[in-house]
C-alpha positions as CSV (number, residue, x, y, z in Angstrom):
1,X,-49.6,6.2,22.3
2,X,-47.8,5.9,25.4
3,X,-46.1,9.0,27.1
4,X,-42.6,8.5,26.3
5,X,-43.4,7.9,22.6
6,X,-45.2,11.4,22.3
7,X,-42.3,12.8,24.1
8,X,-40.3,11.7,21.0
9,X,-42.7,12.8,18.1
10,X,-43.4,16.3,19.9
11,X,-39.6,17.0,20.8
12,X,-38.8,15.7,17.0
13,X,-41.4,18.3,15.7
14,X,-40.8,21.2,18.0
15,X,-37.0,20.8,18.7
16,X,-38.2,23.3,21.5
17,X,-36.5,23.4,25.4
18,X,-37.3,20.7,28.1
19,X,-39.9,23.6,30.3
20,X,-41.0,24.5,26.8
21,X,-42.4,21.2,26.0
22,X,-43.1,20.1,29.7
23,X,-46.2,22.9,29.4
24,X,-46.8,21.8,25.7
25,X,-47.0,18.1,26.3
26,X,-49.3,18.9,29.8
27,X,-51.7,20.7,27.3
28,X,-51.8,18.1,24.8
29,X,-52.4,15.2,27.5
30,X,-55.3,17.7,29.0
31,X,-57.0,18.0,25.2
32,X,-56.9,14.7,24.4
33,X,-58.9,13.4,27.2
34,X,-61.5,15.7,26.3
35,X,-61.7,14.8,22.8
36,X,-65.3,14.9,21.1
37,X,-66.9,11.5,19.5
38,X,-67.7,11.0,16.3
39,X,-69.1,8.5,13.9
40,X,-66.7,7.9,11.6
41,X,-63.8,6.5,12.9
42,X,-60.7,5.7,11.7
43,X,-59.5,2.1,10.9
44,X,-55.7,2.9,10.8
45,X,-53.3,0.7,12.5
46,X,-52.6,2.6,16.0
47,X,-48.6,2.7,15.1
48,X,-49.5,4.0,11.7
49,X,-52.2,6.8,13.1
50,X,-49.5,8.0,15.7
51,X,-47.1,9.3,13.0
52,X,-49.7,10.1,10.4
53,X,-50.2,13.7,8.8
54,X,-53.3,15.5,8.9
55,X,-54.3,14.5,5.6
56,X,-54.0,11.1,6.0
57,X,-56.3,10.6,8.9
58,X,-58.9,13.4,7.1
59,X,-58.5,10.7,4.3
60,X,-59.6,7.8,6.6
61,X,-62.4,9.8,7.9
62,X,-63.9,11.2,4.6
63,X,-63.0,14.5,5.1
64,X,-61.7,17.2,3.1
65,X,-59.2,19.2,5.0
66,X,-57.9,22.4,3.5
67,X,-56.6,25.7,3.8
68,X,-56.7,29.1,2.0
69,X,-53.5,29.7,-0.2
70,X,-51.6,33.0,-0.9
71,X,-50.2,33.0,-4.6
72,X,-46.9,34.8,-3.2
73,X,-45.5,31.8,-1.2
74,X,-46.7,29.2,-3.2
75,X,-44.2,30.9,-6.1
76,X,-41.6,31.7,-3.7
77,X,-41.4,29.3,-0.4
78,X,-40.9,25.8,-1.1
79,X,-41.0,25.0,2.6
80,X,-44.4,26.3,2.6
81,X,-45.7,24.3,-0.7
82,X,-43.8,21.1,1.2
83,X,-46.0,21.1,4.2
84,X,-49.2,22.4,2.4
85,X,-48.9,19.5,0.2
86,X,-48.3,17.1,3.0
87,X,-50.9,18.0,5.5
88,X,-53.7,19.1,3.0
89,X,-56.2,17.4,0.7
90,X,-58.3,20.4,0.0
91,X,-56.7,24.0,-1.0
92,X,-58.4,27.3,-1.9
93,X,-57.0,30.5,-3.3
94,X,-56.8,33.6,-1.1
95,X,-57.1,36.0,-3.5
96,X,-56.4,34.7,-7.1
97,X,-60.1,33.7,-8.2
98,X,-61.7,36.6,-6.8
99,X,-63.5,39.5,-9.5
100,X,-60.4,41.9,-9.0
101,X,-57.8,39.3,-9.2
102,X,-59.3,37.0,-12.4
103,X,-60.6,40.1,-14.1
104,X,-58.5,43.1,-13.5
105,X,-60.3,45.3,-17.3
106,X,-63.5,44.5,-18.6
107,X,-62.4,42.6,-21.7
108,X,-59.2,40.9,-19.5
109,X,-59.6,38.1,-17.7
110,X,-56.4,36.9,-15.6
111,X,-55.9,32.9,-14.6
112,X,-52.2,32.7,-13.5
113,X,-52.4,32.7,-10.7
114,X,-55.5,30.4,-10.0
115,X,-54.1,28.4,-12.7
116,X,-51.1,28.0,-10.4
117,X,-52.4,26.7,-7.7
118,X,-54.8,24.3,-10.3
119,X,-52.0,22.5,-11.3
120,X,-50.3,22.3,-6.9
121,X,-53.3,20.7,-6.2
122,X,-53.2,18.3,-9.8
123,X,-49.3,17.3,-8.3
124,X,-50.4,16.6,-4.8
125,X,-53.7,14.7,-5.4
126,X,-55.6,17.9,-3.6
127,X,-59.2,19.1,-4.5
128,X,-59.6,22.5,-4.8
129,X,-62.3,25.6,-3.8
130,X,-63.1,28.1,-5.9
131,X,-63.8,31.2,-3.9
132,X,-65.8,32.6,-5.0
133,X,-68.0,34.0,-7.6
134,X,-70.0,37.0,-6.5
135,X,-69.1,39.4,-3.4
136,X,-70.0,43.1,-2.8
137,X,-66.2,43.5,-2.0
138,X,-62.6,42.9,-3.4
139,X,-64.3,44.2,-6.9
140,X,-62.5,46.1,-9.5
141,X,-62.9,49.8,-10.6
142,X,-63.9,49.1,-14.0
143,X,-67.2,47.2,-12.6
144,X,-68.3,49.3,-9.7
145,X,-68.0,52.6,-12.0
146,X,-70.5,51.6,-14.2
147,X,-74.6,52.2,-14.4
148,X,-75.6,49.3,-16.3
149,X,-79.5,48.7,-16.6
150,X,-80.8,45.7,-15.0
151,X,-80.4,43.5,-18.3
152,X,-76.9,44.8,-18.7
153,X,-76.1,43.8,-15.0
154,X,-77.1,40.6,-15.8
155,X,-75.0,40.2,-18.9
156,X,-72.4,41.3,-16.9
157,X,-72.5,38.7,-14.3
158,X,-73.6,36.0,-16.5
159,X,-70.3,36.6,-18.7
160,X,-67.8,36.5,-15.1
161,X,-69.1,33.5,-13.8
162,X,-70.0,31.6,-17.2
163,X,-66.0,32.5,-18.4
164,X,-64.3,31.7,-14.4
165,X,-65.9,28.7,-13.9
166,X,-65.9,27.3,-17.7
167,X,-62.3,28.0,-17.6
168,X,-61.9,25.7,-14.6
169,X,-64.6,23.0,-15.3
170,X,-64.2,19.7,-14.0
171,X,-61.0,21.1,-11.9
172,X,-63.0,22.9,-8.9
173,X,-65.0,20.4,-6.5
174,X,-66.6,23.4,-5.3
175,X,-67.7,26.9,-5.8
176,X,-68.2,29.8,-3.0
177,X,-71.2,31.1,-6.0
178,X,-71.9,33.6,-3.7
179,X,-69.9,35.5,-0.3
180,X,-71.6,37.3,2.4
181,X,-74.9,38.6,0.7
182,X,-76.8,39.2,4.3
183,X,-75.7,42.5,6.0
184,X,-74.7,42.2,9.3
185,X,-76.5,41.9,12.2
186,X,-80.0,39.7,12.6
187,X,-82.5,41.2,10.7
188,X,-82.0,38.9,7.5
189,X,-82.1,42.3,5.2
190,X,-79.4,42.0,2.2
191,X,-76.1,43.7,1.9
192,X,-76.0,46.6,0.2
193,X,-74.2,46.4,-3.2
194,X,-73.7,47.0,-6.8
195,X,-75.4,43.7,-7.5
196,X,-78.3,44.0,-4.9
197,X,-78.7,47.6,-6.4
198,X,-78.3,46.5,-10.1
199,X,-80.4,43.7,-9.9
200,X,-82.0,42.9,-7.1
201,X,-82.3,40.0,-4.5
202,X,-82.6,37.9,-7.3
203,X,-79.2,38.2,-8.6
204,X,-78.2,35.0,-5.6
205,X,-80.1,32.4,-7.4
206,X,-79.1,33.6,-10.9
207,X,-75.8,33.3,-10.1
208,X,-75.8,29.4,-8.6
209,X,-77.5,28.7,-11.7
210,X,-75.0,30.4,-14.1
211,X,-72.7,28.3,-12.1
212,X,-74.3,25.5,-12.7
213,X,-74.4,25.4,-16.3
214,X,-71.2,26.3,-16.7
215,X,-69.7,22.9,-14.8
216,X,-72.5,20.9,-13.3
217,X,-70.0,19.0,-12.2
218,X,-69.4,21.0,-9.4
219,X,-70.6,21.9,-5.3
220,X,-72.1,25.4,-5.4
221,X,-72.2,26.5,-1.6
222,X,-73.5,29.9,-0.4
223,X,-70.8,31.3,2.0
224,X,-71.2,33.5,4.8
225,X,-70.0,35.1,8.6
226,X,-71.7,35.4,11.7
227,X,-73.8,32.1,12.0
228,X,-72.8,31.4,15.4
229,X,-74.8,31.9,18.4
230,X,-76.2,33.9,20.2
231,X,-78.8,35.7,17.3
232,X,-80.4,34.1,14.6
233,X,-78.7,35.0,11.5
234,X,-78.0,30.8,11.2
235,X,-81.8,31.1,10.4
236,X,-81.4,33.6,7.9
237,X,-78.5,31.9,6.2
238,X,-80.7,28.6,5.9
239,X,-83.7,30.8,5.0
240,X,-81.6,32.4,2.0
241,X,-80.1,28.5,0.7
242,X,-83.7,27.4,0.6
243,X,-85.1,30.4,-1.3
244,X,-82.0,29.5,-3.6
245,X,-83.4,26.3,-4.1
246,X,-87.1,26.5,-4.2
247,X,-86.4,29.2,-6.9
248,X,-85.1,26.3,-8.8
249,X,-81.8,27.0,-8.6
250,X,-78.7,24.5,-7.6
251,X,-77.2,24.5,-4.8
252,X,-75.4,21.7,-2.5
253,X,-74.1,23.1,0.5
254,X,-74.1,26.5,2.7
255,X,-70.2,27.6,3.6
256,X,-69.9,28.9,7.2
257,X,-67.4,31.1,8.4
258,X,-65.1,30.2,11.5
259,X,-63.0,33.4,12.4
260,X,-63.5,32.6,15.9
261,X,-62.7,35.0,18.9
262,X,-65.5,34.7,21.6
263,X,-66.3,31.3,23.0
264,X,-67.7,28.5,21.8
265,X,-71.0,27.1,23.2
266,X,-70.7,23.5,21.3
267,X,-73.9,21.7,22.3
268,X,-75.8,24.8,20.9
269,X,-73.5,25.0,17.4
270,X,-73.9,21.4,16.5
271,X,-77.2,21.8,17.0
272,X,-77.6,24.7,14.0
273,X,-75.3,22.3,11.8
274,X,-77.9,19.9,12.4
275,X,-80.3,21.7,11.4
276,X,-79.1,23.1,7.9
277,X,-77.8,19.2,7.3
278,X,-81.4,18.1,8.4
279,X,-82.9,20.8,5.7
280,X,-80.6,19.1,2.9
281,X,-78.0,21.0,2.9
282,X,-73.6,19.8,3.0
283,X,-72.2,22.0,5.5
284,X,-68.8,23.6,4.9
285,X,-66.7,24.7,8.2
286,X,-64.6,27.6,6.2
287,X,-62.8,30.4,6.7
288,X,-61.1,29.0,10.1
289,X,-58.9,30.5,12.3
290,X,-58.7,31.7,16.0
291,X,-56.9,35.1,16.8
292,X,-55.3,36.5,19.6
293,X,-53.3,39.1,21.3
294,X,-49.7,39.2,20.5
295,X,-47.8,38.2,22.1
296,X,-49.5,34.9,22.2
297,X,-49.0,33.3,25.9
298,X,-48.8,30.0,26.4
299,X,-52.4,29.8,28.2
300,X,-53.8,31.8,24.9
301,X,-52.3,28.8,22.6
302,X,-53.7,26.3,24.9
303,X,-57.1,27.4,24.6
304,X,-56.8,28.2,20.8
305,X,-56.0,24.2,20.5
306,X,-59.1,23.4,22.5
307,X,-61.4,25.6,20.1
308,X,-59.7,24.1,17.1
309,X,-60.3,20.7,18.6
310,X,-64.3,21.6,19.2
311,X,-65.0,23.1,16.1
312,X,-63.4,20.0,14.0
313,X,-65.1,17.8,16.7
314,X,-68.5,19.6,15.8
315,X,-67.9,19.0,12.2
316,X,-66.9,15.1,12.3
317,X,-70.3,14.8,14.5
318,X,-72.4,15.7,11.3
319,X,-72.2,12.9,8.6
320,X,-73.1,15.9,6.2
321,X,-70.2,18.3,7.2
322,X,-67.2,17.0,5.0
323,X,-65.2,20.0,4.3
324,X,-62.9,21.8,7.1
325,X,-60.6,24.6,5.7
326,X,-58.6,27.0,7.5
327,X,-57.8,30.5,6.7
328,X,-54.3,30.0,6.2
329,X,-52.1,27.3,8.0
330,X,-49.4,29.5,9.2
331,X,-49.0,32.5,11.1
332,X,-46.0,33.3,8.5
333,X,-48.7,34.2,6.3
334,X,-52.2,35.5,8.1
335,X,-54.3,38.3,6.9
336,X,-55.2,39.2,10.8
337,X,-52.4,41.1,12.0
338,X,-52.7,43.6,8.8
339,X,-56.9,43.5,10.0
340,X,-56.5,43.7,13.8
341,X,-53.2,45.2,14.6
342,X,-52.1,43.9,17.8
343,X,-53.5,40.5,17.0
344,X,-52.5,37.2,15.2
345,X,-51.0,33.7,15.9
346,X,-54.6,32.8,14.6
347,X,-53.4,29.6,12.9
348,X,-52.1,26.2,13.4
349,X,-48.3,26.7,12.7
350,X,-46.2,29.2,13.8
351,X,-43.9,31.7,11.4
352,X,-41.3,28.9,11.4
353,X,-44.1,26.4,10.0
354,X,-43.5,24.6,13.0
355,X,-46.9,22.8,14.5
356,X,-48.5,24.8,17.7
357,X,-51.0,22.9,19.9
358,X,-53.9,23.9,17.6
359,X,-52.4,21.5,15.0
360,X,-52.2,18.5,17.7
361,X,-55.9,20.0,18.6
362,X,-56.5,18.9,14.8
363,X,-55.1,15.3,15.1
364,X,-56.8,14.6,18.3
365,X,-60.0,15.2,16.9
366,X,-59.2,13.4,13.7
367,X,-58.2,10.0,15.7
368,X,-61.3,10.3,18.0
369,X,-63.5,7.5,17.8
């Protein structure tokens, strides 16, 4: 694409001052020369991919591209369903499918809201990601009060995940079964939980296989935080997916976490997504987003883009890794500033759902040969 036609397509999209966009279009020319390869290339015509949304070139490359959804805009801000529905082919609920969310009483369960954004994706020709299943947080009252016996716990998160993921079988490609079960830090120990306490380690497995019955149909990942170097809790996380499956247990892929802050070190990343693809497993990059302190400076966005650009550079290196989904698409919506006060602008749009470089970060990558 020569320079005066990006000129055209960025002032178009930004509508933002000449200095403005002299420092945005400087940053964007920089990123793009140092673009990371990637085996699956993308056979669009060259006028076609310069205009083309981020869904359509994820479509060319086999990719899955997605982003967590809150239930509040999707009701109210049809500017926000437009451009989720135009940039997306994967979407996954913040909130709505979660234990406290889908099943607020013991004898209730609660699907409108999932159900909502079900039927988005069903209009737009989007996959969806259940998340997820079984997590020591974001649990209601009426479950973390009780003192079942072991065989009751069971029961109890048999009946959750057999009723969630019945309700939504053959509508969810794939399943976060179970969130964040290793405690933090490198020592591999579990987190301490109703469920770990209740039943033991061995509630993990038991839930991927109640999963499983219930739509076999669908990718059953184990998700979790952390992975990334330096410390070996990438070990641990593979270490926990193959004890999931040598207990005889499905499971497809292992979900890892992206809220990125510190630097990346990319040769030594791709090298642990090797290794869980190598040990059979898909490999989802989730949960992604990149905060900083407010207010965001331009220098801040521009290395934001490049980290974007790496990690979805790291992921189109690995024929296995065929499922990038941010943590929320606009900074109009962003769970950071309300979990770090004093930080945000951790996504690829800004409040005004206008793209930032991050998003051009995104294409880059995506057009890369």
């Amino acid at each position: 694409m020569s320079d005066r036609r990006q000129y055209r397509d960025a002032r178009s999209v930004y509508r933002l001052g000449r200095s403005t966009f002299a420092v945005l279009l400087v940053a964007t020319m920089v990123a793009a020369c140092s673009g990371s390869s990637s085996p699956r290339s993308s056979s669009a015509p060259a006028e076609h991919r310069a205009t083309a949304t981020l869904r359509q070139l994820a479509d060319r490359r086999h990719l899955l591209i997605g982003s967590a959804v809150a239930d509040r805009p999707l009701r109210t801000e049809a500017d926000y369903r437009r451009v989720l529905g135009r940039e997306f082919n994967l979407v996954e609920p913040e909130d709505a499918m979660k234990w406290s969310t889908v099943h607020p009483a013991r004898d209730t369960y609660d699907f409108t809201a999932g159900d909502r954004l079900v039927q988005f994706a069903e209009q737009h020709g989007m996959k969806v990601r259940g998340h997820n299943l079984v997590w020591e947080k974001f649990n209601p009252a009426w479950l973390t009060s009780l003192t079942p016996s072991r065989t009751e716990a069971i029961a109890l998160l048999r009946d959750h995940i057999t009723a969630v993921v019945s309700h939504y079988r053959g509508k969810i490609a794939q399943w976060d079964v179970v969130n964040e079960a290793l405690a933090e830090g490198d020592r591999g120990s579990m987190r301490d939980g109703v469920w770990l306490r209740w039943i033991g380690p061995e509630y993990v497995p038991m839930a991927f296989r109640f999963a499983h019955d219930a739509d076999p149909g669908a990718q059953l990942f184990y998700n979790d935080y952390d992975w990334r170097s330096p410390g070996p809790k990438t070990d641990h996380i593979l270490e926990l997916a193959q004890h999931i499956r040598d207990s005889g247990a499905p499971i497809d892929g292992i979900g890892l976490q992206l809220h990125v802050l510190h630097s990346l070190n990319v040769a030594a990343e791709r090298s642990k997504l090797r290794a869980i693809a190598n040990a059979g497993f898909d490999v989802a990059m989730t949960e992604v987003d990149n905060r900083r302190k407010l207010p965001a400076v331009t220098a801040a966005l521009g290395d934001q883009a490049r980290k974007f650009g790496d990690l979805l550079g790291m992921c189109l290196a690995i024929p296995r890794c065929r499922t990038f989904n941010l943590w929320g698409f606009t900074d109009r919506h962003s769970w950071i500033p309300g979990a770090f006060p004093g930080f945000g602008a951790g996504t690829i749009m800004d409040k005004g759902l206008r793209p930032k470089p991050a998003f051009f970060a995104l294409r880059r990558a995506l057009l890369s040969r």
